[in-house]
Biopython code that builds the backbone (N, CA, C, O; Angstrom):
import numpy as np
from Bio.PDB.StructureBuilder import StructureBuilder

atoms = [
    (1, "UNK", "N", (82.782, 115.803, 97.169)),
    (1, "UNK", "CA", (83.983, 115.239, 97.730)),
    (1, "UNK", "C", (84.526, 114.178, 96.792)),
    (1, "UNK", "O", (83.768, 113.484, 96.115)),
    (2, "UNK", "N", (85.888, 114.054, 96.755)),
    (2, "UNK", "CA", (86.582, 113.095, 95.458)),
    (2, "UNK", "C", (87.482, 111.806, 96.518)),
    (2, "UNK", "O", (88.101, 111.863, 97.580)),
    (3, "UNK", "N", (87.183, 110.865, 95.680)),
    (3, "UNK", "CA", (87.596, 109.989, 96.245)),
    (3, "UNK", "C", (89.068, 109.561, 95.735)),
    (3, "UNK", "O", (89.346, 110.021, 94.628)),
    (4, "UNK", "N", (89.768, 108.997, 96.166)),
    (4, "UNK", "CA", (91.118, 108.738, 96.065)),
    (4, "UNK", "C", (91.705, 107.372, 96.016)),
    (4, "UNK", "O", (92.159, 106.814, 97.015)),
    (5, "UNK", "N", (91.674, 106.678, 94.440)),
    (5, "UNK", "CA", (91.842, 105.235, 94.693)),
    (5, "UNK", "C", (92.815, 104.887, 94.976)),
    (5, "UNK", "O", (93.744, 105.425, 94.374)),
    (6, "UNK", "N", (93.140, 103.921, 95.923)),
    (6, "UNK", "CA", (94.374, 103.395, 96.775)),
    (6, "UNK", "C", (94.789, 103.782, 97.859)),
    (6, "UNK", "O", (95.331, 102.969, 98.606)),
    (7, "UNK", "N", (94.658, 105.007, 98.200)),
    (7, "UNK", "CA", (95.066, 105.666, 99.266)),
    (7, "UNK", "C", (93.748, 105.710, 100.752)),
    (7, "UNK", "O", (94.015, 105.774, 101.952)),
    (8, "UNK", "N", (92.406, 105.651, 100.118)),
    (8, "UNK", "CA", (91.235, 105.729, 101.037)),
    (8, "UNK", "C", (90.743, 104.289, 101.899)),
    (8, "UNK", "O", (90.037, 104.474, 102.890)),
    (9, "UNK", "N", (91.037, 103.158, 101.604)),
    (9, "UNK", "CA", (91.098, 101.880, 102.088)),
    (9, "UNK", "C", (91.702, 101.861, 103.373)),
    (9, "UNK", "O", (92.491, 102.535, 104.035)),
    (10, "UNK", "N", (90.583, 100.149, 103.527)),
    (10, "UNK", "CA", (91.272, 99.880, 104.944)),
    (10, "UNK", "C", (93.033, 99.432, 104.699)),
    (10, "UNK", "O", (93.626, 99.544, 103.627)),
    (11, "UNK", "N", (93.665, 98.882, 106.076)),
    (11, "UNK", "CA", (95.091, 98.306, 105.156)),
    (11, "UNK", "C", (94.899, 97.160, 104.612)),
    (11, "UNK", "O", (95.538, 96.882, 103.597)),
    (12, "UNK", "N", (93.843, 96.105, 105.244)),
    (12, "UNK", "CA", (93.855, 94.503, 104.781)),
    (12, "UNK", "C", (93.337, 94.613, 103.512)),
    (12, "UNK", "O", (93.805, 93.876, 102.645)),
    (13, "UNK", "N", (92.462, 95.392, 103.232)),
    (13, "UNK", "CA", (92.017, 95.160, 101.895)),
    (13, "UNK", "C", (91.923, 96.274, 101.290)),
    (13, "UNK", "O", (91.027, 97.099, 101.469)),
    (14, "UNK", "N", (93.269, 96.410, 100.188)),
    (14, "UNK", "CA", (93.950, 97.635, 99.420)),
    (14, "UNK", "C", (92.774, 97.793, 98.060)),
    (14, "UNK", "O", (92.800, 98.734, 97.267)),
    (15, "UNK", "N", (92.252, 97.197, 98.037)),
    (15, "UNK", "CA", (91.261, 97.339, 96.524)),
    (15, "UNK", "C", (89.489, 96.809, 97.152)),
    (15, "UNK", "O", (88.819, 96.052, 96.451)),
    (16, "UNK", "N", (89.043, 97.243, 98.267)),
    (16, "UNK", "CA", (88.001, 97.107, 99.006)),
    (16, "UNK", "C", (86.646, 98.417, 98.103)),
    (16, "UNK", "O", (86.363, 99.520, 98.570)),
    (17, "UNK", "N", (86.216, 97.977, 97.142)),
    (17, "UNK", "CA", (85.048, 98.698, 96.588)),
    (17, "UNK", "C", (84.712, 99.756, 97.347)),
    (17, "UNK", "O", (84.789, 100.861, 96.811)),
    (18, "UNK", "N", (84.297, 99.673, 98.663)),
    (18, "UNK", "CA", (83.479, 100.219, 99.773)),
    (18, "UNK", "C", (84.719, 101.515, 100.145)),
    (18, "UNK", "O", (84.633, 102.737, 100.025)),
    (19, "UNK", "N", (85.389, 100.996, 100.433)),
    (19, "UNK", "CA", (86.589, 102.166, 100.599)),
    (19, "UNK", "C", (87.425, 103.268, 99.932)),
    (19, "UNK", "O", (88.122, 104.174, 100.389)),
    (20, "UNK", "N", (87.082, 102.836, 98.586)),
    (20, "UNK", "CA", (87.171, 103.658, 97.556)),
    (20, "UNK", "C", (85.926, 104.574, 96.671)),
    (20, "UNK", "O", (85.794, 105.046, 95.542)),
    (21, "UNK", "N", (85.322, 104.509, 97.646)),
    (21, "UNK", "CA", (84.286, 105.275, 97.389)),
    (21, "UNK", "C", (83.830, 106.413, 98.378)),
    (21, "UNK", "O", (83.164, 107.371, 97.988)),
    (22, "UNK", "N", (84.074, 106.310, 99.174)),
    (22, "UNK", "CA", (84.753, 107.272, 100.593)),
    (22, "UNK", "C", (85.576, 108.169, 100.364)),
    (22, "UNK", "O", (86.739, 107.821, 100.158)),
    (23, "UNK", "N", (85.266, 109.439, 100.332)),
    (23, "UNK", "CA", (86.460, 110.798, 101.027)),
    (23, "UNK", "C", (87.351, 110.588, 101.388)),
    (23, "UNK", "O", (87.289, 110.169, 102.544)),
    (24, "UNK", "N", (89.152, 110.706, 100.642)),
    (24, "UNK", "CA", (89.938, 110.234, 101.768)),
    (24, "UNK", "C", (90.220, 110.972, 103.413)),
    (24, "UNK", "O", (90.954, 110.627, 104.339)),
    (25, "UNK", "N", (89.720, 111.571, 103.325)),
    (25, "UNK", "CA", (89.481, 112.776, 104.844)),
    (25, "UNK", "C", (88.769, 112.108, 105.672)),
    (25, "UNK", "O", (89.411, 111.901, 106.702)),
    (26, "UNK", "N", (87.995, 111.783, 105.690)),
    (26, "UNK", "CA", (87.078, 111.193, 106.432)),
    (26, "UNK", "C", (87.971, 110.061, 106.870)),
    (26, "UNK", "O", (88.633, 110.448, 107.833)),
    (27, "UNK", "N", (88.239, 108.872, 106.560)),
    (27, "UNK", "CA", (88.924, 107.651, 106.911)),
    (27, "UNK", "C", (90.548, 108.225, 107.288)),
    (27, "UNK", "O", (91.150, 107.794, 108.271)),
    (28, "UNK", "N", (91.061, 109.115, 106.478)),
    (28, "UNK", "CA", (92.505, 109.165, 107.050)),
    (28, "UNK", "C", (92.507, 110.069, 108.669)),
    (28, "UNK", "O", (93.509, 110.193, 109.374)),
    (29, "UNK", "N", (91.144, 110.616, 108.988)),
    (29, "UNK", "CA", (91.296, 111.352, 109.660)),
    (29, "UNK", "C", (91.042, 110.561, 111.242)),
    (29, "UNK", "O", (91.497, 110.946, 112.319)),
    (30, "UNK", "N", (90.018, 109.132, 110.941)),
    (30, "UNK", "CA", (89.800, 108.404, 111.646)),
    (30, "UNK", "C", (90.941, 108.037, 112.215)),
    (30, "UNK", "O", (91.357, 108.285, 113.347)),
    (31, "UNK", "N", (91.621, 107.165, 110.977)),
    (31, "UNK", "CA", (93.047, 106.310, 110.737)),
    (31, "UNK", "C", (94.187, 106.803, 111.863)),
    (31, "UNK", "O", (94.844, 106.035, 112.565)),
    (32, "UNK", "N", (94.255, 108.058, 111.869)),
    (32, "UNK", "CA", (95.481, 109.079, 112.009)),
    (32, "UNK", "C", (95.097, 108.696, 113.720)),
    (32, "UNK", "O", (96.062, 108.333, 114.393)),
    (33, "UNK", "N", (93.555, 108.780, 114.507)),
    (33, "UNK", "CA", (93.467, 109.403, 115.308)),
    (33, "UNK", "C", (93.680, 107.746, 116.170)),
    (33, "UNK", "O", (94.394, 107.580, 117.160)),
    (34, "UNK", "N", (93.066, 106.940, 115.652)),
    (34, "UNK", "CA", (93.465, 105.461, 116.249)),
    (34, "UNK", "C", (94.895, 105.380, 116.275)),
    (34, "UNK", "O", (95.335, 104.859, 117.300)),
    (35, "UNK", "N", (95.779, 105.767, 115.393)),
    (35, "UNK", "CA", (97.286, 105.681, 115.534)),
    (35, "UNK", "C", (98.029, 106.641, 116.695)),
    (35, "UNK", "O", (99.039, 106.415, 117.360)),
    (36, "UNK", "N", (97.335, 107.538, 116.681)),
    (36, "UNK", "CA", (97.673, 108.441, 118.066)),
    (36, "UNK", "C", (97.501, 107.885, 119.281)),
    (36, "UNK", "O", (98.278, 108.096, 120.212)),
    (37, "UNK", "N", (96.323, 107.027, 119.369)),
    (37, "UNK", "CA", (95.953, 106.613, 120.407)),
    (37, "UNK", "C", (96.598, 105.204, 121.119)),
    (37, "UNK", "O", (96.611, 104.831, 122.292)),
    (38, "UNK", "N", (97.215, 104.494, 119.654)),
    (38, "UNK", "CA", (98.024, 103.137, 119.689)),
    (38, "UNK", "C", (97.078, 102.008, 119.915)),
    (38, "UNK", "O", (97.030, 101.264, 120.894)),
    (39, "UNK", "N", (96.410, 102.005, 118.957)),
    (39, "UNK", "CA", (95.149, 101.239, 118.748)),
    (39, "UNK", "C", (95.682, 100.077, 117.910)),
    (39, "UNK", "O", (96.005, 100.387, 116.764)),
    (40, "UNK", "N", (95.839, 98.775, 118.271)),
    (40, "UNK", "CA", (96.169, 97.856, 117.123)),
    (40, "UNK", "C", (95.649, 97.760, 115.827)),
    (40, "UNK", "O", (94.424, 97.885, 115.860)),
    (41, "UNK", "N", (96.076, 97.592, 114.730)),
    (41, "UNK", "CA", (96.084, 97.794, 112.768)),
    (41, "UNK", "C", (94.896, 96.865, 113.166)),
    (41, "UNK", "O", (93.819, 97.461, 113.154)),
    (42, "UNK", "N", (94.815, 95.255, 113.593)),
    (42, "UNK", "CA", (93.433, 95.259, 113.343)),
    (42, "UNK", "C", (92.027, 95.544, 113.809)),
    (42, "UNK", "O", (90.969, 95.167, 113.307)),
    (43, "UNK", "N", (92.244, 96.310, 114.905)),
    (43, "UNK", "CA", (91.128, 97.040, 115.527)),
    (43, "UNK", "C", (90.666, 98.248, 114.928)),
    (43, "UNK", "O", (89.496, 98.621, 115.010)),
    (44, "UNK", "N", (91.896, 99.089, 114.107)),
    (44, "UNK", "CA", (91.422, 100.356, 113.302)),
    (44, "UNK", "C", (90.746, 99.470, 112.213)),
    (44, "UNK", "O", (89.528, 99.607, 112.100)),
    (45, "UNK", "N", (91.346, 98.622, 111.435)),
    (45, "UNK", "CA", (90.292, 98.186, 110.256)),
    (45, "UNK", "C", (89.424, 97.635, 110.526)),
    (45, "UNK", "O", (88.837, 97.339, 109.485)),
    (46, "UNK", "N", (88.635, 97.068, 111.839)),
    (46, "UNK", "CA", (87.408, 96.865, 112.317)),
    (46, "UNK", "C", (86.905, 97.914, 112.276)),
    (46, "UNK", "O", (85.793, 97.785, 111.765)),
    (47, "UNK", "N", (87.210, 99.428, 112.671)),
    (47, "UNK", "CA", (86.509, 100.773, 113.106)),
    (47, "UNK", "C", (86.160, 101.305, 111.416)),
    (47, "UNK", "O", (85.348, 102.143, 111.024)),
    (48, "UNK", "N", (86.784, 100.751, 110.920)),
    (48, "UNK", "CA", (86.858, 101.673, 109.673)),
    (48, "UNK", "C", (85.953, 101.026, 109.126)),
    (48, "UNK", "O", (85.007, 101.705, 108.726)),
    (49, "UNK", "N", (85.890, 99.606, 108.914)),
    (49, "UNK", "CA", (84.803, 99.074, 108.216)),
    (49, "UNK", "C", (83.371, 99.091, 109.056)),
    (49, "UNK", "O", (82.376, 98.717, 108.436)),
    (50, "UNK", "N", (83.268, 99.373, 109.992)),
    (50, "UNK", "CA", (82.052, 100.018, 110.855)),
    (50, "UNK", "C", (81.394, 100.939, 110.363)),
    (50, "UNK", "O", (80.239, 101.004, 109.944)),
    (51, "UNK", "N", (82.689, 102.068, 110.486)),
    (51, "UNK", "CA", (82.308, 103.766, 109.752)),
    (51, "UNK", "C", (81.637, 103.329, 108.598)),
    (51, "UNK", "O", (80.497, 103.773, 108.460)),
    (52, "UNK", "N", (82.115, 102.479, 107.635)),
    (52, "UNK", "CA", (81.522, 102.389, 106.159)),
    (52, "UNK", "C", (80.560, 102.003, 106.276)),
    (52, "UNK", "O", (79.750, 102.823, 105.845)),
    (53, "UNK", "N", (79.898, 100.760, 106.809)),
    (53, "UNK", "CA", (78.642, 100.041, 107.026)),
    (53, "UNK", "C", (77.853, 101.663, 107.305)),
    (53, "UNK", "O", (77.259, 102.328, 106.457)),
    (54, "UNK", "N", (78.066, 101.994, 108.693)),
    (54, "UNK", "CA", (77.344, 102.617, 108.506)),
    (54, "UNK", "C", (76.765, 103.968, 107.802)),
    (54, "UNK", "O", (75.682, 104.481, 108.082)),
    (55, "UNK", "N", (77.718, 104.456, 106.808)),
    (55, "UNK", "CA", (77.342, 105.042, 105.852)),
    (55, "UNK", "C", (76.568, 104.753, 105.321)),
    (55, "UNK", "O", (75.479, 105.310, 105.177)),
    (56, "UNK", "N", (77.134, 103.355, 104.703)),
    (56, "UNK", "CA", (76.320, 102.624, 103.535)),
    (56, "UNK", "C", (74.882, 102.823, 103.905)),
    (56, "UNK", "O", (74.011, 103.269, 103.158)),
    (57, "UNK", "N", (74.706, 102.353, 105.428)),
    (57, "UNK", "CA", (73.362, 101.632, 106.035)),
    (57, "UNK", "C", (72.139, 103.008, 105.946)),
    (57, "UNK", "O", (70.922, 102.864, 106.060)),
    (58, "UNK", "N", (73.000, 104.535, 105.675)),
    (58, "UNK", "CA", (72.135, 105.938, 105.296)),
    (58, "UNK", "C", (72.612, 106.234, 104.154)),
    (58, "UNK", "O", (73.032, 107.374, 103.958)),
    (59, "UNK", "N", (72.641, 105.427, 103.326)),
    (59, "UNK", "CA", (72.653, 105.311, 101.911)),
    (59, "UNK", "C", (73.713, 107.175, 101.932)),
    (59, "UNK", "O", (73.338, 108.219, 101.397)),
    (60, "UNK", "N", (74.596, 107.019, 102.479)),
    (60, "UNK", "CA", (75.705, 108.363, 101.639)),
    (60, "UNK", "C", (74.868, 109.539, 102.513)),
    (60, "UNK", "O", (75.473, 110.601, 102.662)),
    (61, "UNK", "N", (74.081, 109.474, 102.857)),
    (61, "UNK", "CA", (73.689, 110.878, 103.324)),
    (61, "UNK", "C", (73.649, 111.102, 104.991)),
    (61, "UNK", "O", (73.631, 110.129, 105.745)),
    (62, "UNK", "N", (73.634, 112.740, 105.577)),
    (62, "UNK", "CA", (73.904, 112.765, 106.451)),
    (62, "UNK", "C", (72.521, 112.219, 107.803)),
    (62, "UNK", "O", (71.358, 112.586, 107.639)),
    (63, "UNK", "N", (72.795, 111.631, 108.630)),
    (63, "UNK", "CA", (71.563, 110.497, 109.290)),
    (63, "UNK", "C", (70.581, 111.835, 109.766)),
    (63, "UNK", "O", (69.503, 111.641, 110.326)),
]
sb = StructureBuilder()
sb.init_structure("model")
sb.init_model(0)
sb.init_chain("A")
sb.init_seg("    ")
for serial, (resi, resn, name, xyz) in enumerate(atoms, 1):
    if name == "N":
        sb.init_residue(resn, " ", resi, " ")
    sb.init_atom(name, np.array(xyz, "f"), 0.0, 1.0, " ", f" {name:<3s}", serial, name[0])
structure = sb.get_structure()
């Protein structure tokens, strides 16, 4: 999977290491679904930086 710099980030932080290292599918697909739902911008970038932790926390692989 290829990552996509600039576009895969949370919104607060456009150059976030952690987020650019992420699938943009994965996060836009999150992104998309909190916006459907009318989830406030900073509650999706709480969710999103969750999702990442816990990637991180299984080092990239599936748990």
């Amino acid at each position: 999977m290829k990552a996509s710099p600039g576009r895969a980030g949370c919104l607060s932080h456009k150059n976030c290491w952690r987020c650019l290292l992420i699938p943009i599918n994965l996060l836009n697909q999150v992104r998309q679904t909190l916006r459907l739902k009318h989830i406030s911008r900073s509650t999706e970038n709480i969710y999103l930086h969750s999702i990442l932790d816990y990637i991180y926390f299984h080092k990239k692989r599936h748990p």
